[in-house]
N, C-alpha and C positions, 0 to 999 in steps of 0.2 A: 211063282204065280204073281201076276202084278195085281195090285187094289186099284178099285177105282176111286173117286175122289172123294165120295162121302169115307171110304172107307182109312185113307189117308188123312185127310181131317182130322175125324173122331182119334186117331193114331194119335194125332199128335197134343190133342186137346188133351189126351188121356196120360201121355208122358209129362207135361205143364202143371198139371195137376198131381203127379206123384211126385214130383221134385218137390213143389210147393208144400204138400203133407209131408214128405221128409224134413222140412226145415224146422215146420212147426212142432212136428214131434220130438226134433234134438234141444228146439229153445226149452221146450215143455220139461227137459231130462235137466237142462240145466239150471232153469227154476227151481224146482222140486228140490236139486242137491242143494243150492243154494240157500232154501227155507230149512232144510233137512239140518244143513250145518247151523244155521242160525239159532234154530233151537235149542241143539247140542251144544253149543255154545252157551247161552242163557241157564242152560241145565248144568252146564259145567263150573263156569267162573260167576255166574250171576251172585250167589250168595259172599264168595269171598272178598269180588270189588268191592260191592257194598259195604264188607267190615273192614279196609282195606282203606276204603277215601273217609269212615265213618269214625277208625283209629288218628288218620292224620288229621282231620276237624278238630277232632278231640286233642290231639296234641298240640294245634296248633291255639286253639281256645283259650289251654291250662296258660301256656307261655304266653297269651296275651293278657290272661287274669294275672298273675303275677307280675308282671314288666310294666302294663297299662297300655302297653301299644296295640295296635291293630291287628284283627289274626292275620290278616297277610301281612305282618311283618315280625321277621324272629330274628336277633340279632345272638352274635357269639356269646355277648355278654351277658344275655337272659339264660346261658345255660348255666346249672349251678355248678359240675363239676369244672369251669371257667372260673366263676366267683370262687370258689376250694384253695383253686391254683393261687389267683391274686391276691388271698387273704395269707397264704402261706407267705406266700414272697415277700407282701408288707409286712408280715410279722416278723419275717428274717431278717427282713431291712430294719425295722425299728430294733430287733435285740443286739442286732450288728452294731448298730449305731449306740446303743446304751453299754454294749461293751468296750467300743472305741473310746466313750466317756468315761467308763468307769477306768478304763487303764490310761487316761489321760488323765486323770484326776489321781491318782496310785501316783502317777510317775511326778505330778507337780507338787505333790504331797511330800513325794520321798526326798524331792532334790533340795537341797540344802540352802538358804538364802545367803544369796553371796552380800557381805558388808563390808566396809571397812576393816574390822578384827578380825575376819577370814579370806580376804579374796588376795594376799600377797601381795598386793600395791601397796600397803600402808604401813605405817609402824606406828608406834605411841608414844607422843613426849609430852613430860611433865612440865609445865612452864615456872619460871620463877615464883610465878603467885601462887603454886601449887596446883593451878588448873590441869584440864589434860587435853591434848586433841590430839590428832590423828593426820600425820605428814605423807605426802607420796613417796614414795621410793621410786627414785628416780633409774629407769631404765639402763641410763647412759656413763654411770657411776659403778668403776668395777666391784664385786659384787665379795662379801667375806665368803671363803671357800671351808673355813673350818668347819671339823667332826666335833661337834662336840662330845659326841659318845666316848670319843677319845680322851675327852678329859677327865683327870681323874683329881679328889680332894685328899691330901695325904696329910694330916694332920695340920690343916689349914692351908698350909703349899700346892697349889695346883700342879700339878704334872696335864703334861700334852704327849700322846705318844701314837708312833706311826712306825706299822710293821714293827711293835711288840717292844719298838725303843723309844725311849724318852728324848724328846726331840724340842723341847721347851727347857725356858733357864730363869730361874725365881731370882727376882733380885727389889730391893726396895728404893725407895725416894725419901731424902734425907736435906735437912737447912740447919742454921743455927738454935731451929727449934728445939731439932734433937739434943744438944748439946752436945756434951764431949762420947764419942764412942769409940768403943775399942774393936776394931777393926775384924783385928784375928779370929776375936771369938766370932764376929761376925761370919767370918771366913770359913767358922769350923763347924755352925750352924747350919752349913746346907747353901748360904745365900750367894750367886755367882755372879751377881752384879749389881752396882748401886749408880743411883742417878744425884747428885749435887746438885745444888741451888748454888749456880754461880753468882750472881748478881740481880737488878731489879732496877726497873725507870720508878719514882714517885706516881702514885694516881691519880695524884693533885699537882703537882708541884713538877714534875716532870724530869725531874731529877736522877741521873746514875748512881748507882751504887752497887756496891762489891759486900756479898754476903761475909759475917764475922766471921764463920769458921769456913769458910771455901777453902781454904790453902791448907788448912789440918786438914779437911778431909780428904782432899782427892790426891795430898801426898800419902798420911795414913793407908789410904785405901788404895791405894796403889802399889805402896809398898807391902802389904796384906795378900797381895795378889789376887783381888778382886777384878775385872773388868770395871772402869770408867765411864761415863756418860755426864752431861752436865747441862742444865736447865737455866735458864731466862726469864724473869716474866717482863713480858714487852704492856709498855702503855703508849707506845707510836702512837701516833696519828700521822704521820706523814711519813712518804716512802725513805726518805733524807733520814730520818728518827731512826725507823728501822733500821735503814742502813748502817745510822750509827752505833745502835744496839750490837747488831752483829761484830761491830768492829770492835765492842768493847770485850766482847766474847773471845772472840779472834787474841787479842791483847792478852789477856790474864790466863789463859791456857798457852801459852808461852814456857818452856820448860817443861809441859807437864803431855805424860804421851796418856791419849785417851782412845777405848775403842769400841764404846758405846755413842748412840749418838749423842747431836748438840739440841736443846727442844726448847721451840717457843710457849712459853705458858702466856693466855690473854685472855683470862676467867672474868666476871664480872665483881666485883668488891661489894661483899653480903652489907646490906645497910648502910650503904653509901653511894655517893654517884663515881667514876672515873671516870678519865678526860678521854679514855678512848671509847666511852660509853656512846659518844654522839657521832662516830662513823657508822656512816650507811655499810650496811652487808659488801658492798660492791668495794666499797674502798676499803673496808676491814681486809677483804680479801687480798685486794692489790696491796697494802702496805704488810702483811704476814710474806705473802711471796718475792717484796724484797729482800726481807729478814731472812729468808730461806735458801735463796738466790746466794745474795753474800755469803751465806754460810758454804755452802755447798762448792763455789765457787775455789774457797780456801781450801780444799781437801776434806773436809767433816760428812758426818752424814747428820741430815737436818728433819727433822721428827717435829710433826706440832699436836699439842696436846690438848684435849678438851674433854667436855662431857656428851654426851649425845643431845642434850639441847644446843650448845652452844656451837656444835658440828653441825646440826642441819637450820638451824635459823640464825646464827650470826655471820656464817662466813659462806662463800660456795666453793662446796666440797669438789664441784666438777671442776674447777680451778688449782683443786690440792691434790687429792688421788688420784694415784698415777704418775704423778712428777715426784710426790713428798710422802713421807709415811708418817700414821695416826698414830700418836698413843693414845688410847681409848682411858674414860675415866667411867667405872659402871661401878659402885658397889650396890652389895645387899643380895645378889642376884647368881643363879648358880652358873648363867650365862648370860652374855650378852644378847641383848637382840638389838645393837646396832647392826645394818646391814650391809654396810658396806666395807670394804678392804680395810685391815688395819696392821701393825705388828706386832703393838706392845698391850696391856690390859693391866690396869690400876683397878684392883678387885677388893681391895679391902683396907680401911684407914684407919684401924685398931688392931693390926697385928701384932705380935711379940718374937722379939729376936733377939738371941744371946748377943750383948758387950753393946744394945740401946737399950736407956732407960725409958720407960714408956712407951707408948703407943707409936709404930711406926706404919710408914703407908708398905703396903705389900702390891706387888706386880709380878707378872710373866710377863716373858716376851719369845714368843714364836721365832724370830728370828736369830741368826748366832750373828751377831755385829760384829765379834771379835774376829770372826773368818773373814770378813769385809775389807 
């Protein structure tokens, strides 16, 4: 059927019109949810945001009452279990530190102040005036290698012994002091070698001279069967002196076979001045090493004798040991504490020895000369 045109019209005015209410009725559905959730919402989380942002105020408030700062601002270090942390740590650190003192202070406590009388550089000399000071010991100076443990005191005779043998030989030192001695008995006493005072320069007057009993003794004691050695005391002052010393040694040991050595004695004269009193150390030195020289030169072995003052402050030793060997002069003492190389040891100047009368000097000597 066809319509006519009103009928057409109204048609289409009427479809315009239902689409239009279709629209508004879907915006209407979508409202309505949209309030519908709104409220659901408000209904659901409204009371917990509120304690939620009402908790963080609050937290953020306390941390700003405490620190002083702003509530919008909270730093690490306003939290207390931060503060906890770095109070621990500085307390660690400060105990650390008071125990690294305390065992630093333990350790500087315990360790022993090094001086002079303990640090092994020095040694102790008594000076003529009876004073005392304290010398270096010189690195460059071969050094005494003996045990003493190994020494032994046998009814005043020292014994030295090495691997379980007696390896030392007691023998004394003897001048016309002694007077006349009878050899033998000496011989039968134990003593295996003696040292003679051959001769002597003046300490004034500068004069040679030939000890009174030199030729009894060291024929006596030679024929006794004793080993020989035989002493000098030098008042040199010049190398020429010495040298002539030596020659006069060389001279009066002529016939006589010896096999201990030949030794310079150049001691200071107690209570009086000597003329070799006024050589410097340097020349002391050089006019003893001509005397030593000459000697040595002849075949002899040449020995210089002193005390341990007169070894380290009159002459240098770096000059003597090594080329020459020490007889050492220490009494009183159960050992030496010279420290440097020696061979022989003058230990006591009141000894007693069958076939001498009176007091005689006593010595060891470490070395066997006579095997030499």
């Amino acid at each position: 059927m066809k319509l006519n045109d009103y009928d057409e019209g109204t048609g289409g005015r009427f479809a315009s019109g239902a689409a239009a209410l279709a629209v508004l009725l879907i915006v209407s559905v979508i409202i309505i949810v949209l309030v519908a959730n709104k409220d659901y919402l408000k209904r659901k989380f409204g009371s917990d945001s509120s304690s939620v942002t009402t908790s963080v105020s609050e937290t953020s408030a306390q941390a700003s009452s405490s620190t002083g700062a702003s509530n919008s601002e909270v730093f690490v270090s306003d939290l207390s279990f931060y503060k906890d942390y770095e109070d621990r740590s500085s307390s660690s650190a400060s105990d650390s530190s008071a125990s690294d003192t305390s065992a630093t202070t333990s350790t500087t406590a315990s360790a022993p102040e090094l001086t002079e009388e303990n640090d092994g550089k020095h040694t102790l000399i008594t000076n003529l005036d009876g004073t005392t000071e304290w010398a270096v010991i010189s690195p460059h100076i071969p050094k005494c290698e003996y045990d003493y443990t190994n020494l032994f005191d046998q009814n005043g005779r020292l014994k030295y012994f090495e691997n379980d043998k007696c390896t030392s030989y007691f023998g004394i030192d003897v001048s016309k002091d002694n007077n006349y001695i009878d050899y033998n008995k000496v011989k039968k006493d134990g003593v295996s070698f003696v040292m003679i005072r051959l001769g002597a320069r003046g300490y004034q007057t500068g004069q040679l001279s030939i000890d009174d009993y030199f030729r009894d003794n060291i024929k006596r004691a030679t024929d006794a069967g004793l080993d020989v050695g035989v002493y000098f005391m030098s008042q040199a002052v010049t190398e020429d002196e010495a040298r002539q010393e030596a020659q006069c040694v060389i001279d009066n040991l002529l016939g006589y076979s010896i096999s201990y050595p030949v030794a310079l004695v150049m001691q200071p004269v107690k209570n009086d001045t000597a003329r070799s009193d006024a050589l410097s150390k340097k020349d002391r030195t050089t006019v003893i090493r001509a005397f030593l020289k000459a000697i040595k030169d002849k075949g002899y072995v040449p020995i210089v004798y002193g005390d341990k003052r007169w070894l380290f402050q009159d002459i240098d030793l770096s000059k003597i040991v090594g080329d020459f060997d020490i007889w050492l002069s220490q009494t009183g003492v159960d050992y030496p504490d010279y420290p440097y190389k020696y061979a022989m040891w003058q230990y006591n100047f009141k000894g007693s020895v069958d076939g001498v009368s009176g007091d005689v000097n006593f010595n060891i000597s470490f070395v066997d000369y006579a095997l030499k």
